[in-house]
N, C-alpha and C positions, 0 to 999 in steps of 0.2 A: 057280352062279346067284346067292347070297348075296352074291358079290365082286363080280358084275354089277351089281347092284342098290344095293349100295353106292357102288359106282364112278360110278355114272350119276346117283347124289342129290348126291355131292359137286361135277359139272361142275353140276348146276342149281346147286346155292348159292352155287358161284362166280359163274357167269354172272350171277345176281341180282345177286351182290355188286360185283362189275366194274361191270354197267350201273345201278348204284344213283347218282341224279344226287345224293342226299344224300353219300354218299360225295366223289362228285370235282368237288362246289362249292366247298366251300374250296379244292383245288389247283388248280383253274380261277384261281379268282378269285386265289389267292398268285401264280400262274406270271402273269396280266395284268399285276397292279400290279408285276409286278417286269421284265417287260414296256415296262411305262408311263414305268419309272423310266428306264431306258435311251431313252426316246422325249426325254421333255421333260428330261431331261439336257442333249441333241444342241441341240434349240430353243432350251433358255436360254443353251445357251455361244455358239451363234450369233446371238441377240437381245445376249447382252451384249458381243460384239467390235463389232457393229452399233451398239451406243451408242457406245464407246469410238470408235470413226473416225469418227461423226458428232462428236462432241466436238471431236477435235481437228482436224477439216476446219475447222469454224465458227470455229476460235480461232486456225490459222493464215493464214487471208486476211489480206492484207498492210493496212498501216495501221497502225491502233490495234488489231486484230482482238485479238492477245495478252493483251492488257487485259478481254476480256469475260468471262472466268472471276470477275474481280473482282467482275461483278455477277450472273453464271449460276449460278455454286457457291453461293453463302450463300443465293439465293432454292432451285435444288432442292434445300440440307441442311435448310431448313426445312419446303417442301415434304414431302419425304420422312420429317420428324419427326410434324412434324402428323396425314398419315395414318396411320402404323405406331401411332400413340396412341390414334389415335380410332376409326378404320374398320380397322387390322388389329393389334389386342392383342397384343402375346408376338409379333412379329416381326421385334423389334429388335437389331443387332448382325447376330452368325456366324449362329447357328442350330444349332449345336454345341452350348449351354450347357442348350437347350430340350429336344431328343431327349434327352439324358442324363437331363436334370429330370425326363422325364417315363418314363423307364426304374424311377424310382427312387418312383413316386406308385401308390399302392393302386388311386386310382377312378380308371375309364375317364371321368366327367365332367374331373377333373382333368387328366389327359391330351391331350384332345382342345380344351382350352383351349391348348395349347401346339402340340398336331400335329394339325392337320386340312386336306384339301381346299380349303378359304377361306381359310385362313395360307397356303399354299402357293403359290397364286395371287398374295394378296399380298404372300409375297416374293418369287415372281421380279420383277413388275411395279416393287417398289421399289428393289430393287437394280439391275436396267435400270435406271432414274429416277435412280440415285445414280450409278451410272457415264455415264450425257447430262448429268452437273453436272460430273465431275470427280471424284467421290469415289476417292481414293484406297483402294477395296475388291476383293474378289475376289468370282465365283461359287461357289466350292466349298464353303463352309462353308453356306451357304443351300443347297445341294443337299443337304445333308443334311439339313436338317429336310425339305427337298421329300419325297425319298425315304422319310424315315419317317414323314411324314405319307398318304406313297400308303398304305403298309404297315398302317398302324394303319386307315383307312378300309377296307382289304382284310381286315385282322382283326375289322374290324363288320358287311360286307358276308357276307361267306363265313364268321361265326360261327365265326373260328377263337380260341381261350383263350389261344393265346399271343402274346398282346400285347409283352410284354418281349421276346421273341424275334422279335418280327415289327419292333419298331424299332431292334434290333442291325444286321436283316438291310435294312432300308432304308437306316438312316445309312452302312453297309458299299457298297450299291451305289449310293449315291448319289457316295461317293469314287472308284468303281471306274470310274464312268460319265463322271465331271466332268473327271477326267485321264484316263481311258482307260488306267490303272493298276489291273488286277483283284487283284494281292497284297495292295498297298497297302492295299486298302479291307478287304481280311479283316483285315490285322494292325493297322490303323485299329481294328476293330471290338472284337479280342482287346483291342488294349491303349490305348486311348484310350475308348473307348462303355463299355467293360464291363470296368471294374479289375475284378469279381466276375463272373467271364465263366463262362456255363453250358456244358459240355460238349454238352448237347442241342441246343444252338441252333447247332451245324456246318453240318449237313446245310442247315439253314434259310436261313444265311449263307450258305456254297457255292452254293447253285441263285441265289438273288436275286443274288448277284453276276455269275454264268454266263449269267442270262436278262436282266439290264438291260445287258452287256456285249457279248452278242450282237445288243439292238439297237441301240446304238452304233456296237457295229462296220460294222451293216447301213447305217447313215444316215452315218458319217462316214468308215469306214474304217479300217483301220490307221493309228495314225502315235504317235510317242514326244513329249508336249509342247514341249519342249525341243530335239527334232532326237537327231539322233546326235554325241556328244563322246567322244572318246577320249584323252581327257588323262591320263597317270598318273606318277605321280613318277619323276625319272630320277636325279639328284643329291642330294645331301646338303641342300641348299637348300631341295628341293618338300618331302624329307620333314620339315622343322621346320614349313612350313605347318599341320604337322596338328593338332601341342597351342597354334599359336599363333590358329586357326581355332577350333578346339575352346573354350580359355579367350576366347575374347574374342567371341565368339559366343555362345556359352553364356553371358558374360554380361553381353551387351546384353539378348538374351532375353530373362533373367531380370529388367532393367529394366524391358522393355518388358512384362511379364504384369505385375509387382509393383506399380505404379507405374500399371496401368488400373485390378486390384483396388483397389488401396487410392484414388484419383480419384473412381471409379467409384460408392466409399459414400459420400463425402461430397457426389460431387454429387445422388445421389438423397435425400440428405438435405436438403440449401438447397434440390432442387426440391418440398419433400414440400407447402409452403402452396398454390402454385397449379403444378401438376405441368406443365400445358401448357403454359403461356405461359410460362413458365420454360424447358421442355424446346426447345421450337419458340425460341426467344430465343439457347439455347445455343448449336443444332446452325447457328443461323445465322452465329454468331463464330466455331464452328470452320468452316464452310464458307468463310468469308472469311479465316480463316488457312491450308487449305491452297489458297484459289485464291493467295495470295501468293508461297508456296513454289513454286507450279506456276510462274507466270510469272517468279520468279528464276532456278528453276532451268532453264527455254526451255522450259517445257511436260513434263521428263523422267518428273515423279513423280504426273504425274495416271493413275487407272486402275492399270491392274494393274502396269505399266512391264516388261509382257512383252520387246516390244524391246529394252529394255535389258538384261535379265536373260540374254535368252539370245544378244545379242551378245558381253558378257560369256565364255560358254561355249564362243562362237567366237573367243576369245583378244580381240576387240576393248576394250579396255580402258573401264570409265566414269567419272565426273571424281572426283575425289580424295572429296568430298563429297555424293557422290549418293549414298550410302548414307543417310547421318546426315541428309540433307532428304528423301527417302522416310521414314524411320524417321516423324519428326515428322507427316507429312501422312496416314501411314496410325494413327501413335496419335490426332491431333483426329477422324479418319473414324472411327473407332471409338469413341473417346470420344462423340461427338455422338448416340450412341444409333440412327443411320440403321440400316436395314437391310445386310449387307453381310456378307463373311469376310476373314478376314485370313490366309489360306493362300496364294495366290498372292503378295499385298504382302511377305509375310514372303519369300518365295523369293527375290523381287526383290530386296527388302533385304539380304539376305545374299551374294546375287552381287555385287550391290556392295562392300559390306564386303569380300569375296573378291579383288574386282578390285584395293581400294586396297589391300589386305594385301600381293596378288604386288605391286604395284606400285610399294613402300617396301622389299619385301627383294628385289628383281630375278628374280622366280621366273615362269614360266606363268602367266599370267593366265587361262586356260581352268581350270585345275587348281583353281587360288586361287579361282575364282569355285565350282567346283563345293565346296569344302572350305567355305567361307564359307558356301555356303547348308543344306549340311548340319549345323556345329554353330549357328546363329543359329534354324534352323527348330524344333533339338530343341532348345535353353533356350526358345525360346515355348512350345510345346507339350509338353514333358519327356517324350517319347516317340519314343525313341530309335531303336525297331525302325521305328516310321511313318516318322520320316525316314530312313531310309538304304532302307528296302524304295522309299518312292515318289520319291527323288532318284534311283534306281538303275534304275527304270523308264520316270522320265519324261526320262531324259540317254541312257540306255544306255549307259552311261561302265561296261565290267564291269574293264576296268583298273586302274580304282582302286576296287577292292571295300572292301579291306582299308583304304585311310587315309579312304575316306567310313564305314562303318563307325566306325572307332576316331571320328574326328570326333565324331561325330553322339554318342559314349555319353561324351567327356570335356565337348563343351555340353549335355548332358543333367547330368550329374554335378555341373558346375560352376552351373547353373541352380539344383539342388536345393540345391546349399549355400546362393545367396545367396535361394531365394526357395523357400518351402517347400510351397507351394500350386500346383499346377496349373492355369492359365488358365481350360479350360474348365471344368472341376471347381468353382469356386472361384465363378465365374458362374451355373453352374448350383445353386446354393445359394439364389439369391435368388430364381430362380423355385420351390423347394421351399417355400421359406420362404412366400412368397406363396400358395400353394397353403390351405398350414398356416392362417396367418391367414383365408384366405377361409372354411376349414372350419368353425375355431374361432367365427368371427361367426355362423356358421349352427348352432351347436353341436353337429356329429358331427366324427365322427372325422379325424384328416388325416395321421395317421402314415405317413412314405414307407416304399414295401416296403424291403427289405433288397436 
């Protein structure tokens, strides 16, 4: 009767504790915003191909059409300056530099100066805006602030403590959502978000990738970004591609992160007397420098230059120099401070590089393009596991495991020799710093967590 009675107290305490709404607000509320993230993932990549073809409809009508980037671009890089400074703060650039910053900041005030609900909004809005100009940017990196910005709103709404854990687990499925690559955005998350990466935040990371994943899948579907490639080394030829991809990949890379770091201080230094009218002035000369390269090069390197990239992959070869004039139009897009990521651009770039590589030593040009964009993507980024997990998902190329692999850790390797800082590491500093200084003016504390 005693075991009865016990028996029958322990289903009430369950039961309470089951239907306790205090209990499953916070997982309500984590499983929406990760939900949400996979929603407005689907929206913005479809708002931004929707710019990108409006763009280049309007600039191929015959005539003088080609020429209206000369005056489209420099008016929306300044457009797109002006607001990101004034009406949406901390929204400028990937959006990679900011999650992290804000991974690494004690106060939720500080935080949510970087990832919030109204950043989020304005950056998809700006980034659309920079891709209807021309900008030479991508979605992906701005999905990750989107994504951790839902996360950390979902961490104020549903009073959940782990904040650090909830924008691991945003920036991870905002990767996972934007390519429709779900590895990618965990080992995105292990080794790019979180060089000090918590064991406990798995579980966290896991579900938000699984749940913004599934609504993707629901809205878009299956499909590999890139198609299916099956290119993989046959001769003695394809396999020299690999340390010659590798080093020279690796380091353009590493030009192109060392060489925005170090630009990047000096010009927020000459912009420091009058920040706006300087910034908005800038982002206007680079917008007129890459509408120039756009119409040299017949319109190839405005936007993401997906077509290009993944004709490339279909063995189509691209022109000897459409590497090295993308490189250029996505470093002033970047440079210029617009809203914008440089994951996709970089991909393009290195396909290219890839193509002109097979294309100077007589090798596969499918192969050369995928080896290309594998060491080129990991000297930007020096995250060697992220490129060869999200080239391997978004090509399905499983043939060449092994020389995209080696690739991706000899331009990694060869990155760090010439350039010792990490992109977004490196960027995200100045939003800490910023943070710091604003505390300091206030006179409390502003030490980032560990």
């Amino acid at each position: 009767m005693q075991n009865f009675y016990r028996r029958s107290k322990l289903v009430r305490r369950s039961r309470v504790l089951w239907g306790s709404f205090r209990l499953w607000k916070p997982r309500l509320v984590f499983w929406t915003g990760a939900l949400a993230i996979g929603v407005i993932s689907v929206v913005f990549a479809r708002m931004a191909d929707q710019a990108q073809v409006a763009f280049l409809s309007v600039t191929e009508v015959g005539g003088y059409g080609f020429l209206l980037p000369l005056l489209v671009t420099p008016i929306g890089f300044a457009l797109c300056a002006w607001l990101s400074i004034t009406l949406f703060p901390n929204s400028q650039g990937s959006g990679i530099p900011q999650a992290i910053a804000a991974r690494h900041l004690n106060h939720d005030e500080d935080r949510f100066r970087l990832l919030s609900l109204r950043l989020a909004f304005g950056k998809i809005l700006l980034t659309v805006v920079g891709l209807l100009s021309g900008a030479s940017i991508g979605r992906e990196g701005p999905t990750v602030q989107v994504g951790a910005s839902f996360m950390l709103a979902a961490a104020r709404i549903g009073g959940i403590a782990q904040a650090r854990g909830l924008i691991l687990a945003g920036s991870a499925a905002g990767i996972a959502a934007a390519f429709n690559t779900p590895l990618a955005g965990i080992v995105f998350a292990i080794e790019e978000m979180g060089r000090a990466y918590e064991s406990r935040a798995n579980g966290i990371v896991l579900t938000a990738v699984i749940l913004s994943g599934l609504a993707s899948l629901a809205l878009a579907g299956s499909y590999q970004y890139f198609g299916s490639t099956s290119a993989a080394p046959l001769v003695w030829r394809d396999w020299a591609l690999v340390p010659v991809c590798g080093v020279v990949g690796g380091a353009l890379g590493a030009g192109f992160s060392g060489l925005a770091l170090h630009l990047g201080l000096r010009l927020r230094r000459w912009a420091q007397p009058a920040p706006l009218q300087r910034m908005v002035a800038f982002a206007a000369l680079c917008g007129l420098g890459v509408a120039m390269i756009g119409v040299i090069s017949g319109g190839t390197t405005f936007g993401t230059s997906y077509e290009q990239a993944r004709g490339a992959l279909e063995g189509d070869a691209t022109p000897l120099l459409f590497f090295a004039e993308k490189l250029v139009a996505s470093f002033l897009s970047m440079l210029s401070g617009i809203p914008g990521g440089i994951f996709a651009p970089s991909l393009s770039i290195g396909a290219g590089l890839g193509s002109s590589i097979g294309q100077m030593m007589g090798t596969s040009i499918a192969l050369a393009a995928v080896l290309g964009m594998a060491g080129y993507f990991a000297g930007v980024v020096q995250a060697p596991m992220t490129a060869f997990v999200i080239i391997l998902e978004m090509t399905g190329n499983h043939g060449a495991v092994i020389p995209i692999m080696a690739v991706s850790m000899i331009g990694y390797v060869t990155s760090r020799i010439l350039s010792r800082e990490p992109l977004y590491h490196g960027l995200s500093r100045n939003f800490i710093a910023a943070a710091i200084r604003a505390r300091r003016a206030k006179g409390t504390d502003a030490e980032p967590g560990a």
